[in-house]
C-alpha positions in Angstrom: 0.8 47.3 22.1 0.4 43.4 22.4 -3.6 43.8 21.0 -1.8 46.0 17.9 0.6 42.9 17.3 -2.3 40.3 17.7 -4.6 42.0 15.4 -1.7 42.7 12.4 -0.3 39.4 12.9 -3.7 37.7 11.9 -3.8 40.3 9.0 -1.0 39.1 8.2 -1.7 35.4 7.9 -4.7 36.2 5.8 -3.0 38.0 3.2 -0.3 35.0 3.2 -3.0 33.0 2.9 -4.8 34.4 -0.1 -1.6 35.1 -2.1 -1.3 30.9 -1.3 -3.8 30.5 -3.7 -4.0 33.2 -5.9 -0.4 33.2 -6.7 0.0 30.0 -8.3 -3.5 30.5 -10.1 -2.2 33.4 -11.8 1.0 31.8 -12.8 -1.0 29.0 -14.5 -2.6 30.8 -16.2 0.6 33.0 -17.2 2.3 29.5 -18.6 -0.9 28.8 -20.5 -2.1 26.0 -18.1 -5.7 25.9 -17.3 -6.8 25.4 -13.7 -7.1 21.8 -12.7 -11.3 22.5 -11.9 -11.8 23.7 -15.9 -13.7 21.1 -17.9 -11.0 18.7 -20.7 -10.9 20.4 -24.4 -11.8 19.1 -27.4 -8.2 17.9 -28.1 -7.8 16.2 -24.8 -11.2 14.3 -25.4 -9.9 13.1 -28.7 -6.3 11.8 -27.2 -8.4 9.8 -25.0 -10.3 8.5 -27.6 -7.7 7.7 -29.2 -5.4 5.9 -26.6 -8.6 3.6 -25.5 -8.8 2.6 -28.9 -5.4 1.1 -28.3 -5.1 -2.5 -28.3 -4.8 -3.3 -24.6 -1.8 -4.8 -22.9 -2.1 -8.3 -22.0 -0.4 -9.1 -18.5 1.0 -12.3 -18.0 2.0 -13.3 -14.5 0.7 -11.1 -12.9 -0.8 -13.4 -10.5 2.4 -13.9 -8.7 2.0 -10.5 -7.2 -0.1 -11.2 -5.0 2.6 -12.2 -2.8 3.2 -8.3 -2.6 0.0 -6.3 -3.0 -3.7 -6.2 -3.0 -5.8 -6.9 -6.1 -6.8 -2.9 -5.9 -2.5 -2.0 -6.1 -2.1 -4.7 -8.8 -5.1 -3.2 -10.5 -3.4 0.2 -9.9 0.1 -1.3 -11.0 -1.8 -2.6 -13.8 -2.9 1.2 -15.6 0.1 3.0 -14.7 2.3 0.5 -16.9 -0.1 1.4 -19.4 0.2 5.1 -19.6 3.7 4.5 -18.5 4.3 2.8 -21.9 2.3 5.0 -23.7 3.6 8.3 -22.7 7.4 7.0 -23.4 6.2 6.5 -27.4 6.2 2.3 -26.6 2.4 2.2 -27.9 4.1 -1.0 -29.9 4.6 -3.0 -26.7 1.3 -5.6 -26.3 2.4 -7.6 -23.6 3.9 -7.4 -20.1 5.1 -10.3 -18.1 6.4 -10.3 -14.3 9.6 -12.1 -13.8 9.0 -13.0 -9.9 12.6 -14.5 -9.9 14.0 -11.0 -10.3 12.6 -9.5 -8.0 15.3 -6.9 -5.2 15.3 -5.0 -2.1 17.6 -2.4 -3.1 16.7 -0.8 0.7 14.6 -1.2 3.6 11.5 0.7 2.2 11.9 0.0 -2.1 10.8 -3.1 -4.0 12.5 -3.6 -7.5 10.4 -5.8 -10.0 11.2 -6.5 -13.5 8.7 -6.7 -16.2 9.8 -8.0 -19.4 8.1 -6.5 -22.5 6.9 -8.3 -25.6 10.0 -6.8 -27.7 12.0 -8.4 -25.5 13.5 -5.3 -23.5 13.2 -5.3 -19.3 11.4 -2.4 -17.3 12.4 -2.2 -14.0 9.6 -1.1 -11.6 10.0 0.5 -7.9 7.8 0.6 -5.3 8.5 3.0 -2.1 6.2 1.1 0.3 6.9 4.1 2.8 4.8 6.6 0.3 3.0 3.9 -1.1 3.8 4.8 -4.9 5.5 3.0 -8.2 7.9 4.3 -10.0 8.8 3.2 -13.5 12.1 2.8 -15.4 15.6 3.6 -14.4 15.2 6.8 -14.6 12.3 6.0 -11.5 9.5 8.2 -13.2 6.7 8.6 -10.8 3.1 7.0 -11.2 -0.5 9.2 -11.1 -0.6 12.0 -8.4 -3.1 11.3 -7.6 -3.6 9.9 -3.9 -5.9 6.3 -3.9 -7.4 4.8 -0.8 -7.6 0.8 -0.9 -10.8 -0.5 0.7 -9.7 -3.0 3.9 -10.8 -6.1 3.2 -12.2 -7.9 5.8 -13.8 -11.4 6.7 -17.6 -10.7 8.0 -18.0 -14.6 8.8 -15.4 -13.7 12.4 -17.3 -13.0 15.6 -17.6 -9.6 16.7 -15.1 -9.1 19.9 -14.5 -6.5 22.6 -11.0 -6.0 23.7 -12.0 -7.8 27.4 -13.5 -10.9 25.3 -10.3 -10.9 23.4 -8.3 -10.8 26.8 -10.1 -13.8 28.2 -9.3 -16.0 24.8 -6.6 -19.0 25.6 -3.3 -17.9 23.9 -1.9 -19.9 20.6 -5.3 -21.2 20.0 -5.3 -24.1 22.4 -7.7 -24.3 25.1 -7.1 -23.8 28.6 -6.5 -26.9 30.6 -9.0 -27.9 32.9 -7.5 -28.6 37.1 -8.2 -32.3 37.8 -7.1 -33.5 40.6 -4.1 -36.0 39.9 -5.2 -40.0 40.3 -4.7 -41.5 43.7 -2.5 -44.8 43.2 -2.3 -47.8 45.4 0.7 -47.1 48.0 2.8 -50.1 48.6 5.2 -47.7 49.6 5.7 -46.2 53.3 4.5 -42.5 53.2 6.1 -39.7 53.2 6.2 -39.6 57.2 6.9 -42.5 57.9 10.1 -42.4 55.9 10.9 -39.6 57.4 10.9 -41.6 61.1 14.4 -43.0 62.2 14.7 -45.8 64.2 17.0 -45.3 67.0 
């Protein structure tokens, strides 16, 4: 009995398993959506077109982030303002300034920034540093969906170390101090014994 339960149970994960993918295929393709592997129409190619054609934002103080993030997030920051603007009909807007000095911690994880736009309207921006994400507005629309890896940055002029070498290394960057022994002065003084001595 146990090997009939073994054998249908992994039937059964397979089946569950293929109607994981080929459910939501069909229902794409139901709705009218292509599958995400199909190649961009001839429509998409021209939207594109036309939205690099765009006059490009300029970005002033942006510089200031870099209290915040890496130059790969601000970069990041940088093109999902733009489609940000672009998808909510503000193709008008051409320039974006930070305002560090307005900057919140509405909780432990969120950052609030506010952006002011060049017709003089404020777009606040939040970033969930637990997921890593921006979200954009006050209605807190999400960024891409896409998931981006940041390169580590590193300093390739520091020695290579083991954890043992590491171990050894003084603490707070001061060197050890070396024993010496203490300077021998003069005595003019009785010793330490003979003080001790009392005369009857």
């Amino acid at each position: 009995m146990n090997r009939k339960k073994v054998i249908l149970s992994i039937l059964m994960m397979f089946f569950l398993i293929a109607v994981g993918f080929v459910l939501p295929h069909l229902f794409k393709e139901k709705r009218g959506e292509k599958p995400a592997s199909s190649a961009p129409t001839k429509e998409e190619t021209t939207d594109t077109e036309q939205s690099s054609n765009k006059t490009a934002l300029t970005f002033l103080d942006f510089s200031a982030l870099q209290n915040f993030f890496s130059k790969g997030q601000i970069e990041t920051l940088r093109q999902e303002l733009q489609t940000y603007l672009t998808d909510t009909g503000n193709s008008s807007i051409t320039s974006v300034q930070f305002l560090a000095d307005k900057t919140t911690y509405p909780n432990a994880s969120d950052i609030g920034f506010s952006f002011r736009l060049s017709d003089d309207s404020v777009l606040p921006v939040y970033y969930s540093s637990s997921i890593g994400r921006f979200f954009y507005g006050e209605e807190r629309t999400p960024g891409t969906e896409e998931i981006k890896t940041y390169e580590q940055q590193t300093d390739e002029n520091l020695p290579v170390l083991t954890t043992e070498e590491i171990e050894l290394l003084p603490e707070g960057g001061y060197d050890d101090t070396k024993e010496t022994e203490p300077e021998k002065q003069p005595s003019d003084h009785k010793t330490t014994t003979e003080a001790e001595e009392v005369q009857p």
